[in-house]
C-alpha positions in Angstrom: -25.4 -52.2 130.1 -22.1 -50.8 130.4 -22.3 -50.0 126.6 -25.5 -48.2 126.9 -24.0 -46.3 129.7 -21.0 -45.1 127.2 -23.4 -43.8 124.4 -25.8 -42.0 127.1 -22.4 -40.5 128.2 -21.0 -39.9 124.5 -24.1 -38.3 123.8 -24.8 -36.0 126.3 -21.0 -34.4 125.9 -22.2 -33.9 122.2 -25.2 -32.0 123.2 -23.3 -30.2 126.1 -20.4 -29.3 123.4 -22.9 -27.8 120.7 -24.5 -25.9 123.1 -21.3 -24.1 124.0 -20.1 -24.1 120.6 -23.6 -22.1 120.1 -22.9 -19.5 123.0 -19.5 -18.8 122.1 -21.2 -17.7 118.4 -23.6 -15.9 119.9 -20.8 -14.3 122.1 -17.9 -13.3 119.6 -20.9 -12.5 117.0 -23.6 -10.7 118.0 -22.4 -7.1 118.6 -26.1 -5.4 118.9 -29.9 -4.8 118.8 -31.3 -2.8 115.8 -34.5 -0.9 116.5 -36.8 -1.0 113.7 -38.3 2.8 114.5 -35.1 4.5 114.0 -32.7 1.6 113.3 -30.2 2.7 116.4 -28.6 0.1 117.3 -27.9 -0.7 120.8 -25.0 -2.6 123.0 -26.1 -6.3 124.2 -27.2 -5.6 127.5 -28.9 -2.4 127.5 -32.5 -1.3 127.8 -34.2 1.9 126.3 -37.6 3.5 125.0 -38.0 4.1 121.3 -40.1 6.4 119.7 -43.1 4.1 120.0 -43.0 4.5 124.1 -41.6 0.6 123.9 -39.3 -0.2 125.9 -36.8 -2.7 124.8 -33.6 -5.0 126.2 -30.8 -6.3 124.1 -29.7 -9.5 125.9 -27.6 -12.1 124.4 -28.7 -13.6 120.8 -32.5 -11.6 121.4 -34.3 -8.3 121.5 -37.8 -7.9 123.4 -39.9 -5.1 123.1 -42.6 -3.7 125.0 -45.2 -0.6 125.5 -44.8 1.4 128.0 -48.2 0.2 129.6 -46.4 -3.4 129.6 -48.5 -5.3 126.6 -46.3 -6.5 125.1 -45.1 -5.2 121.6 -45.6 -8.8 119.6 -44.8 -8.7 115.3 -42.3 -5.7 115.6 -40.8 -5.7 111.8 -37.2 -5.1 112.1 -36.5 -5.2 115.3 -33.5 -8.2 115.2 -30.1 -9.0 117.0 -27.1 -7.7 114.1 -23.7 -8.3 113.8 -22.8 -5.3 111.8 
């Protein structure tokens, strides 16, 4: 039992440690949004209305996008998280 205990334990570290191996990527890499209308890029973070009337928020690792009459804006081409 006591074994059994120790991998449960090993284990759960692991997954604990790649997860914040994964943030910390996310963190030092991802810089910005890209907007597939006009390709501006935008800070992690912020929120703004493209040309489409969408309004869209850069938050950490993703980019969501949606009309201004609150559908949502599913199968934007382009619009991706960048590092550059």
């Amino acid at each position: 039992m006591v074994i059994l205990n120790d991998v449960v334990l090993i284990f759960c570290l692991a997954c604990f440690l790649c997860m914040l191996y994964f943030l910390l990527i996310l963190l030092l890499w991802e810089k910005h949004c890209v907007d597939d209308y006009d390709n501006s890029k935008h800070p992690m973070g912020s929120t703004w209305t493209n040309g489409r009337c969408n309004r869209c928020i850069c938050s950490l690792g993703e980019m969501e996008c949606c009309d201004t009459s609150g559908r949502p804006a599913i199968g934007r081409r382009g619009c991706f998280v960048s590092s550059q």
